[in-house]
Biopython code that builds the backbone (N, CA, C, O; Angstrom):
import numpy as np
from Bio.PDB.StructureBuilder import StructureBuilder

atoms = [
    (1, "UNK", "N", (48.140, -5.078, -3.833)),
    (1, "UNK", "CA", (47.159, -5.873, -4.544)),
    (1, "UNK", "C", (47.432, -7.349, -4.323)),
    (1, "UNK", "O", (48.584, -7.739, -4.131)),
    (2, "UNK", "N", (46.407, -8.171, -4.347)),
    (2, "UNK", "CA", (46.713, -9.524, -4.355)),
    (2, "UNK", "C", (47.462, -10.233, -5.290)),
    (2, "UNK", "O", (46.937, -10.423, -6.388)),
    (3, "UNK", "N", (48.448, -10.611, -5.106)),
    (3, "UNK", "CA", (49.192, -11.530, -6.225)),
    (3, "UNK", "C", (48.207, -12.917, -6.310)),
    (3, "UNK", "O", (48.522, -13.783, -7.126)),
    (4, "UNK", "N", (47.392, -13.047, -5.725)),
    (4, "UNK", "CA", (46.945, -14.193, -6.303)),
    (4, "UNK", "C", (46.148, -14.148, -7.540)),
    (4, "UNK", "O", (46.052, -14.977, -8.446)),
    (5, "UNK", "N", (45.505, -12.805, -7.349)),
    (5, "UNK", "CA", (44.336, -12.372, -8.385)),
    (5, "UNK", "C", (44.993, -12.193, -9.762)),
    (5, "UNK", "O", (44.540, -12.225, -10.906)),
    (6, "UNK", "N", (46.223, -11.993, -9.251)),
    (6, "UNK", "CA", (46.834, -11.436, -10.887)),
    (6, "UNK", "C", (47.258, -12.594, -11.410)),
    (6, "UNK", "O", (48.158, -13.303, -10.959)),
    (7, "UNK", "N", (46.379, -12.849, -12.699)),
    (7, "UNK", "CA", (46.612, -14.220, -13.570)),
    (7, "UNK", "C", (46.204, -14.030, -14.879)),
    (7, "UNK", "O", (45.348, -13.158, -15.030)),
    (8, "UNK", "N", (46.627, -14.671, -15.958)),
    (8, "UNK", "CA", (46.561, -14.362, -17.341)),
    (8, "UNK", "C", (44.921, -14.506, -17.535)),
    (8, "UNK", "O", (44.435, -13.853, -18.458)),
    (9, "UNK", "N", (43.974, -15.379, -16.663)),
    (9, "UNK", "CA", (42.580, -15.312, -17.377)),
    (9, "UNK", "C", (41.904, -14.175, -16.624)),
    (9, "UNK", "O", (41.008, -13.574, -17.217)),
    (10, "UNK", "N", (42.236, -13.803, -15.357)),
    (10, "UNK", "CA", (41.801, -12.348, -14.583)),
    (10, "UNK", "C", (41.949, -11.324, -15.684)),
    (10, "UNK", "O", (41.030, -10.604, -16.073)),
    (11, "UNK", "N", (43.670, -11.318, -16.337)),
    (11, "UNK", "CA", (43.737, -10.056, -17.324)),
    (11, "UNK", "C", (42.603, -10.461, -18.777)),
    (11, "UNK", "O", (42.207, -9.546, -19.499)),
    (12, "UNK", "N", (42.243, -11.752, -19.003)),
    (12, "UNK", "CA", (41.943, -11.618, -20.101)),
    (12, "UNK", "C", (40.110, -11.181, -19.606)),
    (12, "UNK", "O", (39.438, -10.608, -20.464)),
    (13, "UNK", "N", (39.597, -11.433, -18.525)),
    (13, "UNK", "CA", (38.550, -11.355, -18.110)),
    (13, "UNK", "C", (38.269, -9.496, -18.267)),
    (13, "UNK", "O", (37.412, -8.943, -18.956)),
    (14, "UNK", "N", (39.528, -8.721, -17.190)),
    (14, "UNK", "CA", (39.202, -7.456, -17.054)),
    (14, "UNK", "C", (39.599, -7.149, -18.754)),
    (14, "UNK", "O", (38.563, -6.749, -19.287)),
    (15, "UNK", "N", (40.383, -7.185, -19.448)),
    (15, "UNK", "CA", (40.339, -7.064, -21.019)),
    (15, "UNK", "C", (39.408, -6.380, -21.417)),
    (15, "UNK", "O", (39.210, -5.233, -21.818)),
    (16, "UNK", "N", (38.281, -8.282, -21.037)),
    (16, "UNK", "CA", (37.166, -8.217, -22.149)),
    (16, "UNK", "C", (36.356, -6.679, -21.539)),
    (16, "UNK", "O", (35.949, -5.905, -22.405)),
    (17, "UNK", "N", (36.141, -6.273, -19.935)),
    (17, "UNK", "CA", (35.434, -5.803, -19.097)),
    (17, "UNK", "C", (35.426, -4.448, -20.085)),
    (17, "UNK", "O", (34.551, -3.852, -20.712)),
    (18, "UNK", "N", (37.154, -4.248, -19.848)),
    (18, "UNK", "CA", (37.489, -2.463, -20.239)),
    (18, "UNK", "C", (36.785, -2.660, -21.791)),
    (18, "UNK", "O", (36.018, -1.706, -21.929)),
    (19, "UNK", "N", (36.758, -3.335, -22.739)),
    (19, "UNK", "CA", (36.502, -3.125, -24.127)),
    (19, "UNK", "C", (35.089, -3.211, -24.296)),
    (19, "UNK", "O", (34.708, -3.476, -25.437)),
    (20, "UNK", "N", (34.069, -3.015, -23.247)),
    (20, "UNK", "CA", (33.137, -2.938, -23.483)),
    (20, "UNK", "C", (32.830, -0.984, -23.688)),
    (20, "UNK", "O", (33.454, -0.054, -23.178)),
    (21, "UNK", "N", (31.785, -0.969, -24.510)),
    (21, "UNK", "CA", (31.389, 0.651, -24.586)),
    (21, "UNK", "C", (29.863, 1.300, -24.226)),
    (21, "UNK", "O", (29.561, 2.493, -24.277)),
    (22, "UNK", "N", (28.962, 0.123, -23.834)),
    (22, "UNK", "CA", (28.136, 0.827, -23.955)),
    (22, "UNK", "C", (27.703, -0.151, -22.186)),
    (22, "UNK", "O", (28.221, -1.187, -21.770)),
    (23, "UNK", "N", (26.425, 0.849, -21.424)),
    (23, "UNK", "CA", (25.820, -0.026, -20.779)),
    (23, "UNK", "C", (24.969, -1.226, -21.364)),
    (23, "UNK", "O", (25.044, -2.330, -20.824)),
    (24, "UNK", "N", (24.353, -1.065, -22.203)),
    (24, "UNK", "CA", (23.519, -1.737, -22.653)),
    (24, "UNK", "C", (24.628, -2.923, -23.032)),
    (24, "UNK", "O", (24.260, -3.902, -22.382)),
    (25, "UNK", "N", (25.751, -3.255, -23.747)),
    (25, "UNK", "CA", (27.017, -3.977, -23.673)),
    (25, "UNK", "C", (27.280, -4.669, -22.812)),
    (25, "UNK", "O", (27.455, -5.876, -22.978)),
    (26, "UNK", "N", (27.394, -3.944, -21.422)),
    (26, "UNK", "CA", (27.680, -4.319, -20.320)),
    (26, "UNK", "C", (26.564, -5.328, -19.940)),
    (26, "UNK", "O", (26.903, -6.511, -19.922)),
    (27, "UNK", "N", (25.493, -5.074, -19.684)),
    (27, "UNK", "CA", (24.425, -5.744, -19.584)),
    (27, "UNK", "C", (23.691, -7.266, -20.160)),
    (27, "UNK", "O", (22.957, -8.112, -19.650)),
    (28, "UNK", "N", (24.429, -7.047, -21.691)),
    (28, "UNK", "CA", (24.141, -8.591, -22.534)),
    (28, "UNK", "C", (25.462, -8.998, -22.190)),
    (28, "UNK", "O", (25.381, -10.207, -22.401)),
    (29, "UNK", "N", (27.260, -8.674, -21.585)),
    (29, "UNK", "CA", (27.763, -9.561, -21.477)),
    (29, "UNK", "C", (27.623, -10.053, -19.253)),
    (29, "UNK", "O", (27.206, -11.131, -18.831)),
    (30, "UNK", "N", (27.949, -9.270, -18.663)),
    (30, "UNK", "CA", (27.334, -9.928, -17.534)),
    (30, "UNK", "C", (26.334, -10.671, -17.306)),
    (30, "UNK", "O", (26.465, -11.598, -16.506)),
    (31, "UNK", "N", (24.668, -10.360, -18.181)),
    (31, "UNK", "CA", (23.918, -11.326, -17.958)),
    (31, "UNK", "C", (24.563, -12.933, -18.734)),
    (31, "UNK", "O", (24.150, -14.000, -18.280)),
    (32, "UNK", "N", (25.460, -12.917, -19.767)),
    (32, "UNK", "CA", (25.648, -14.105, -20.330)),
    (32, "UNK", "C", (27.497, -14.854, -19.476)),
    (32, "UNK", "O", (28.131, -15.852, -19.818)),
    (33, "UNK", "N", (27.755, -13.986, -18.523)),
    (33, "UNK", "CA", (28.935, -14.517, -17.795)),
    (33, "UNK", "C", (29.049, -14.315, -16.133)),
    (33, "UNK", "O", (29.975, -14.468, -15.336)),
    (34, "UNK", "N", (27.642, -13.895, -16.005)),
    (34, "UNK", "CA", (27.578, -13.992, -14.592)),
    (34, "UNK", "C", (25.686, -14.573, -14.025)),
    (34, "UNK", "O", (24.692, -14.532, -14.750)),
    (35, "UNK", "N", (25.722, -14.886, -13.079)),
    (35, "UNK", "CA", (24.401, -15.166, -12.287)),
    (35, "UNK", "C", (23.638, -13.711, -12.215)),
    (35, "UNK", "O", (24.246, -12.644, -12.291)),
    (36, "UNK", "N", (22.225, -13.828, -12.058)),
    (36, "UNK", "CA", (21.522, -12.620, -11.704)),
    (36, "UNK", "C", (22.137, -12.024, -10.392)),
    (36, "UNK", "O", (22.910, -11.106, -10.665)),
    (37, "UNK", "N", (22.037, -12.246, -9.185)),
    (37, "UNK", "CA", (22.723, -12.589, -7.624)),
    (37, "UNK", "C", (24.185, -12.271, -7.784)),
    (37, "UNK", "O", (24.598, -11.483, -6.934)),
    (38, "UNK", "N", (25.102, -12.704, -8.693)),
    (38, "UNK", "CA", (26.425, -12.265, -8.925)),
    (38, "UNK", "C", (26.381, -10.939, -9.170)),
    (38, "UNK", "O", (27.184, -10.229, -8.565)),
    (39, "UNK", "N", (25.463, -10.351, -10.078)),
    (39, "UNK", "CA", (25.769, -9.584, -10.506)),
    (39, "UNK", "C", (25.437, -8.338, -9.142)),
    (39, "UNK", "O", (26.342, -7.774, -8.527)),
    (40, "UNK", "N", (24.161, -8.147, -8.929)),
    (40, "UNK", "CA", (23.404, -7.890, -8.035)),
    (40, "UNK", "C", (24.000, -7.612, -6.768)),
    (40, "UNK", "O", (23.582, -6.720, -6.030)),
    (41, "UNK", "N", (25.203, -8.533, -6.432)),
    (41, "UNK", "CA", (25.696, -8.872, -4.929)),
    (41, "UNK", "C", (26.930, -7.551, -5.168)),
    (41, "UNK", "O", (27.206, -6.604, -4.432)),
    (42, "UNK", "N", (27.430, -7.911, -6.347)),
    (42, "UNK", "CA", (28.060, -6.278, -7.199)),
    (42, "UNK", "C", (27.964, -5.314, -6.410)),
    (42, "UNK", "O", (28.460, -4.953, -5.342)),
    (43, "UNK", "N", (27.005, -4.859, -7.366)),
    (43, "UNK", "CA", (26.025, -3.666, -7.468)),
    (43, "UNK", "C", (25.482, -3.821, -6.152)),
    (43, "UNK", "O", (24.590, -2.976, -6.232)),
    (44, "UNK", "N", (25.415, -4.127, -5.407)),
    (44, "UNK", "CA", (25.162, -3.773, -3.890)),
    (44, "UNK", "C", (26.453, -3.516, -2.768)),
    (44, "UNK", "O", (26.173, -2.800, -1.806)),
    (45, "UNK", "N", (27.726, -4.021, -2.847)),
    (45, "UNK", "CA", (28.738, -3.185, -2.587)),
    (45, "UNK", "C", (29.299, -1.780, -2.835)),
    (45, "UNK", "O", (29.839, -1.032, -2.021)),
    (46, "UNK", "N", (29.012, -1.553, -4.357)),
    (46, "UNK", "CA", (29.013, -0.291, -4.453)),
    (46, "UNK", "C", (27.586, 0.701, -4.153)),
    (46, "UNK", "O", (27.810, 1.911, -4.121)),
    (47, "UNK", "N", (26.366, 0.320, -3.968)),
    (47, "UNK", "CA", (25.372, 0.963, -3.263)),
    (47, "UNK", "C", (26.337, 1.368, -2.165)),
    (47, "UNK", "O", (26.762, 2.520, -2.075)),
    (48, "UNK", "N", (26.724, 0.236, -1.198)),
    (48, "UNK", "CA", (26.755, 0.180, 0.114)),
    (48, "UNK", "C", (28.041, 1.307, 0.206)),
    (48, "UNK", "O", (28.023, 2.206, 1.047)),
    (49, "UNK", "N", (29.098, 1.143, -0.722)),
    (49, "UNK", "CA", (30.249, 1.853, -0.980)),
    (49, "UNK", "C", (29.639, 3.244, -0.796)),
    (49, "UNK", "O", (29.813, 3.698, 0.335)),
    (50, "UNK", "N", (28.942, 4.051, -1.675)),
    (50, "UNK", "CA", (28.282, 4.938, -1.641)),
    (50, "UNK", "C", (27.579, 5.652, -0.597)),
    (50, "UNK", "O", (27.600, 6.876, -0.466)),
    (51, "UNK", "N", (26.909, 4.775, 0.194)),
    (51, "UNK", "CA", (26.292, 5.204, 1.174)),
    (51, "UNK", "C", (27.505, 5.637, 2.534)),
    (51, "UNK", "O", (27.520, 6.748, 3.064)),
    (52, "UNK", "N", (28.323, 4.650, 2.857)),
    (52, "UNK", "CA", (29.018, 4.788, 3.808)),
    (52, "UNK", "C", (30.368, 5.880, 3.627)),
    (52, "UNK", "O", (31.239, 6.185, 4.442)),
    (53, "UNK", "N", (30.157, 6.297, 2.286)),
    (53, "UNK", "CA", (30.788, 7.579, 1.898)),
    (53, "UNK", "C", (29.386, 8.728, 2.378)),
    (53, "UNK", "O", (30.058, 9.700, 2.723)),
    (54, "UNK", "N", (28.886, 8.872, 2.448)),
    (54, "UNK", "CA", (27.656, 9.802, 2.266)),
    (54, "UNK", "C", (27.702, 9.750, 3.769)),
    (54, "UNK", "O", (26.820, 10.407, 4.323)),
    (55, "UNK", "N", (28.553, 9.103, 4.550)),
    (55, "UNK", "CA", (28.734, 8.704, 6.345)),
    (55, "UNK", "C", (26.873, 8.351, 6.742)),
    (55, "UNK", "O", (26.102, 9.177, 7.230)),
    (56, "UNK", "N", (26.644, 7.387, 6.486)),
    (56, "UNK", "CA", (24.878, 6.981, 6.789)),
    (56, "UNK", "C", (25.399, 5.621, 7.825)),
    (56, "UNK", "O", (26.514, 5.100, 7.790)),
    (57, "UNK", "N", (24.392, 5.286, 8.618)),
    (57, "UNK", "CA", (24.844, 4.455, 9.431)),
    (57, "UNK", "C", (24.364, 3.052, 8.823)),
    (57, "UNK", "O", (23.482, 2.850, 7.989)),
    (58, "UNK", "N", (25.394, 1.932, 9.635)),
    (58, "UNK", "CA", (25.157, 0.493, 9.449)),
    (58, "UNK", "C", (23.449, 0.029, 9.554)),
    (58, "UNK", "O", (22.915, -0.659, 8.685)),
    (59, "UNK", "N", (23.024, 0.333, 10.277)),
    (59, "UNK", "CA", (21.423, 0.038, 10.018)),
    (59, "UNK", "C", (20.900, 0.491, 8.672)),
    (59, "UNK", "O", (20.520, -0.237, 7.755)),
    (60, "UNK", "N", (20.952, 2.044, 8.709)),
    (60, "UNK", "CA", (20.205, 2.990, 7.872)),
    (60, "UNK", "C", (20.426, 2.002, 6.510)),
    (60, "UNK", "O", (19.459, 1.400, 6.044)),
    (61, "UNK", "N", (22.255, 1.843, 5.696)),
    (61, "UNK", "CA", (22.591, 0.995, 4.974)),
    (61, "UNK", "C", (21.815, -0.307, 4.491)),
    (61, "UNK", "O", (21.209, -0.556, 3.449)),
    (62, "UNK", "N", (22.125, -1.231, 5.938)),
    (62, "UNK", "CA", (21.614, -2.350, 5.440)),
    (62, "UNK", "C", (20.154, -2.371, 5.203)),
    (62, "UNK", "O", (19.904, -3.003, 4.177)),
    (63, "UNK", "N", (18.709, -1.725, 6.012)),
    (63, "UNK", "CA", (17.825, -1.363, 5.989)),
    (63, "UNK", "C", (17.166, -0.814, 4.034)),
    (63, "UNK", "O", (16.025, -0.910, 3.582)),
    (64, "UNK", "N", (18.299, -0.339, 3.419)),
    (64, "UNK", "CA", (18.214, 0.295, 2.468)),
    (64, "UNK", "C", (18.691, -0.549, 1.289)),
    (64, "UNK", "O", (18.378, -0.261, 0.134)),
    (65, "UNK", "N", (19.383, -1.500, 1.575)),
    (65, "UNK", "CA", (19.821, -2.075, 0.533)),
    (65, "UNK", "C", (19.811, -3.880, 0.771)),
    (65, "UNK", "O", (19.906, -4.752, -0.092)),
    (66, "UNK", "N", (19.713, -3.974, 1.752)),
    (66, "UNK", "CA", (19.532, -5.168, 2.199)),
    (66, "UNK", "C", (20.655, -6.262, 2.701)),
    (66, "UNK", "O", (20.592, -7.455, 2.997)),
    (67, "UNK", "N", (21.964, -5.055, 2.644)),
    (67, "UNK", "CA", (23.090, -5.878, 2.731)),
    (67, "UNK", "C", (23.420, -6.306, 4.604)),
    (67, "UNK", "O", (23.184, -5.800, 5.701)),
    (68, "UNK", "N", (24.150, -7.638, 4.000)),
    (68, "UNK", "CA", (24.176, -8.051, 5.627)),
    (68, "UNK", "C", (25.147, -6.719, 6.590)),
    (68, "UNK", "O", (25.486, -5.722, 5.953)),
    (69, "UNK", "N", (25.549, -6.827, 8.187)),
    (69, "UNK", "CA", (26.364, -5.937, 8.304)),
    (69, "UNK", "C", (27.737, -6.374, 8.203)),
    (69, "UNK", "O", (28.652, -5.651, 8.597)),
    (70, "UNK", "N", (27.972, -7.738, 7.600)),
    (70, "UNK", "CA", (29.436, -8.537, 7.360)),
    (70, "UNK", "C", (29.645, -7.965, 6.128)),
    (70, "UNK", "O", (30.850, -7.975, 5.879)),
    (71, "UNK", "N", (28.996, -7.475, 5.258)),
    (71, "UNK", "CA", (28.803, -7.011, 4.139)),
    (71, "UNK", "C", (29.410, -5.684, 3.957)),
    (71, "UNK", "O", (30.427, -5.324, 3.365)),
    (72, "UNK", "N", (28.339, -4.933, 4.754)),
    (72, "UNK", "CA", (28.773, -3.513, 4.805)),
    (72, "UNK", "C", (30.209, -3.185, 5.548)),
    (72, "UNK", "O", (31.113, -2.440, 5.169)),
    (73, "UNK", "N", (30.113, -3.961, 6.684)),
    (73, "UNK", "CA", (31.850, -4.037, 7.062)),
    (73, "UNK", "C", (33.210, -4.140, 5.997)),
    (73, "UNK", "O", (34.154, -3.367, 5.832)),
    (74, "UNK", "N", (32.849, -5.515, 5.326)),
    (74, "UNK", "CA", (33.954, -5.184, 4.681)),
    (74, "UNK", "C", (34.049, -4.672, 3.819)),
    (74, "UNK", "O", (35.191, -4.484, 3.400)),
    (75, "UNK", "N", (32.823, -4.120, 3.013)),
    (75, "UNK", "CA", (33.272, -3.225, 1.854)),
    (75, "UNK", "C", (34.076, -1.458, 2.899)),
    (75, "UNK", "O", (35.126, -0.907, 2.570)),
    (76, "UNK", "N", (33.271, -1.065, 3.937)),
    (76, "UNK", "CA", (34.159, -0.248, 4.808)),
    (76, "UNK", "C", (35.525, -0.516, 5.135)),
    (76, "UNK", "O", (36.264, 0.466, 5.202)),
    (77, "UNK", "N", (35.974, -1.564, 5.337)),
    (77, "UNK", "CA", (37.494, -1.929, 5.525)),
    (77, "UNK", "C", (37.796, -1.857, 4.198)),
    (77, "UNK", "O", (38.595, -0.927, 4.090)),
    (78, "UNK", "N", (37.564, -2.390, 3.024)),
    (78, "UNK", "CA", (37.924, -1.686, 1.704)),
    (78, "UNK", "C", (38.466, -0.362, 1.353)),
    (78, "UNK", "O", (39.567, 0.071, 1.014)),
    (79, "UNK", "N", (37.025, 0.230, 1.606)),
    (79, "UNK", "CA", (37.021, 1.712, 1.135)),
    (79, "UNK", "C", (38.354, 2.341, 2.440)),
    (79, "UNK", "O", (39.199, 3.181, 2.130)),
    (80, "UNK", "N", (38.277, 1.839, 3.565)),
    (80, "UNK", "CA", (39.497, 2.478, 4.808)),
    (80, "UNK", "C", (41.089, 2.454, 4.693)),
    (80, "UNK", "O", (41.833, 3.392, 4.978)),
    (81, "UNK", "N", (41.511, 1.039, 4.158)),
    (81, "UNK", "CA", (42.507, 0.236, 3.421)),
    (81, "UNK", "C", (42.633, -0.460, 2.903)),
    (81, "UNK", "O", (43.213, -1.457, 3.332)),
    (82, "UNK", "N", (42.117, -0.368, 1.515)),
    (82, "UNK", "CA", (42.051, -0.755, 0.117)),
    (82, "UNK", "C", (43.174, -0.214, -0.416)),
    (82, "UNK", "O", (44.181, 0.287, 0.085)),
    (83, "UNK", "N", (42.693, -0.473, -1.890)),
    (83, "UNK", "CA", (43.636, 0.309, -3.168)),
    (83, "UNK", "C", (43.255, 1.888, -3.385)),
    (83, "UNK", "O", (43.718, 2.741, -4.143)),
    (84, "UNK", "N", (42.328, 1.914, -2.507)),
    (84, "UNK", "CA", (41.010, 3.494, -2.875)),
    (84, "UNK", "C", (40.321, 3.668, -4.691)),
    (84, "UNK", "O", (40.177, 4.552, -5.535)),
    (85, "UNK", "N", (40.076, 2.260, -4.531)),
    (85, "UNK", "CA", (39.095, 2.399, -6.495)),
    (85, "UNK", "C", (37.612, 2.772, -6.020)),
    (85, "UNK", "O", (36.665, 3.168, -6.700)),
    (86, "UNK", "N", (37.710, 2.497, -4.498)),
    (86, "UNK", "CA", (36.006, 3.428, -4.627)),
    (86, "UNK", "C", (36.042, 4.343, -4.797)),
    (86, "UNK", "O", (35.528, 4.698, -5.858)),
    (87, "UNK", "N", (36.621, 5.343, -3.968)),
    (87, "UNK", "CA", (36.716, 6.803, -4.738)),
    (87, "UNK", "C", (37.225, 7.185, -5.778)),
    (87, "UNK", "O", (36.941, 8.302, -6.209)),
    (88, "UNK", "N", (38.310, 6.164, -6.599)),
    (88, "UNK", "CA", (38.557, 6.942, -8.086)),
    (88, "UNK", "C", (37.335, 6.214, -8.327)),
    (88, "UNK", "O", (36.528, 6.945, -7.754)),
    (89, "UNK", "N", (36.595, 5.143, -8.854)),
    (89, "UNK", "CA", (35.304, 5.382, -9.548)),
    (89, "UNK", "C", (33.863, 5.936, -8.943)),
    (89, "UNK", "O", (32.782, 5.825, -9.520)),
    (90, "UNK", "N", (34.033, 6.406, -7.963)),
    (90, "UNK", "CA", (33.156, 7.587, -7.600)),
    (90, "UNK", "C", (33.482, 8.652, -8.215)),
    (90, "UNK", "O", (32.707, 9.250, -8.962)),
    (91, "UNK", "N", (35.094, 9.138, -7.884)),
    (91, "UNK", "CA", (35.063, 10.306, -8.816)),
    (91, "UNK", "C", (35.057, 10.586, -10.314)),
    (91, "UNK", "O", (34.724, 11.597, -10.933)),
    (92, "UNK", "N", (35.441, 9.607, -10.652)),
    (92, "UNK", "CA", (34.957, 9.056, -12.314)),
    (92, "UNK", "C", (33.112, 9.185, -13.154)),
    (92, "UNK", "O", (32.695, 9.707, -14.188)),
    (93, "UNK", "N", (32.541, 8.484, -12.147)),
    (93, "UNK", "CA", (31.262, 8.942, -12.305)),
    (93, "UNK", "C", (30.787, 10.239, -12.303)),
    (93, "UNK", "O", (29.900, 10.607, -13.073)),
    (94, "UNK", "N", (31.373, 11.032, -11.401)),
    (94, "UNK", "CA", (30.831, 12.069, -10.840)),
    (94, "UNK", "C", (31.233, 13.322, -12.112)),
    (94, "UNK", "O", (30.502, 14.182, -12.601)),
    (95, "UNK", "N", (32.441, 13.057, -12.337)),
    (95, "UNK", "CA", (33.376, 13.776, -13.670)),
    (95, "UNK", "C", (32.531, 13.109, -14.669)),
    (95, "UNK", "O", (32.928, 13.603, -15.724)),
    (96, "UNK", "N", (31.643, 12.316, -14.940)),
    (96, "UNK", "CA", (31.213, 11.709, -16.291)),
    (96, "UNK", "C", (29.598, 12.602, -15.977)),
    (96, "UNK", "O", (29.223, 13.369, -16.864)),
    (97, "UNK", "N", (28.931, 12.481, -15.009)),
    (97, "UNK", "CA", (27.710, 13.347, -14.799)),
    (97, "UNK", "C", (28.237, 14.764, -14.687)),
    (97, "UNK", "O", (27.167, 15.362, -14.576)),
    (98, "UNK", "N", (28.956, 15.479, -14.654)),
    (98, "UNK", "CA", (29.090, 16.248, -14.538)),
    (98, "UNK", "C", (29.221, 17.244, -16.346)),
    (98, "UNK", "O", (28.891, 18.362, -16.743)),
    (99, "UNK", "N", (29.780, 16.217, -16.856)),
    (99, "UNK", "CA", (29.828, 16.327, -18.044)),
    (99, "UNK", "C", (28.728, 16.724, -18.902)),
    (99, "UNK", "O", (28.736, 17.608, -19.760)),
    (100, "UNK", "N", (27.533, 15.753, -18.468)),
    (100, "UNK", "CA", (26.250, 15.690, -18.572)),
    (100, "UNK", "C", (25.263, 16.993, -19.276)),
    (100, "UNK", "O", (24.040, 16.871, -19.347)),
]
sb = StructureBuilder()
sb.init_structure("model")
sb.init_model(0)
sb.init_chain("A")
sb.init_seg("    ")
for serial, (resi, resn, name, xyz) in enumerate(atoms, 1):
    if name == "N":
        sb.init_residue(resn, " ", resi, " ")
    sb.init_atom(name, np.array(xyz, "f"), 0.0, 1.0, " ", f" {name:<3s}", serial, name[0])
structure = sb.get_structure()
């Protein structure tokens, strides 16, 4: 992990993140601590995360979500040698729908 990232307002940031409970939660505090586009640019890595698990190609991807292919690259070098949190919160989701 990056030692740079790890800093007392990062922990107090992810803190606040984990103590949220609801989406709707989630939603009034990102819209009031992030940009629309921040958020958005998000939520389009993990689209993209998703897809390139599902093995879909770099066109098909960006075509679909609109992400550049510098984009989709590195969230792929992520997901290849990362920490692997895409797949524990893929499989997290998947265990929470499943629940369903």
């Amino acid at each position: 992990m990056n030692k740079e990232l790890h800093t007392e307002a990062v922990d107090t940031f992810f803190d606040a993140v984990m103590s949220l409970s609801s989406r709707e939660e989630c939603y009034s505090f990102f819209e009031d601590i992030a940009t629309v586009n921040e958020i958005l640019s998000l939520s389009q890595r993990l689209e993209v995360a998703k897809m390139l698990k599902d093995h879909r190609t770099y066109i098909d991807i960006a075509k679909k979500t609109g992400a550049s292919t510098a984009t989709i690259s590195r969230v792929n070098r992520s997901m290849n040698y990362g920490n692997g949190s895409y797949d524990m919160v893929f499989d997290r989701i998947r265990s929470e729908d499943d629940k369903l």
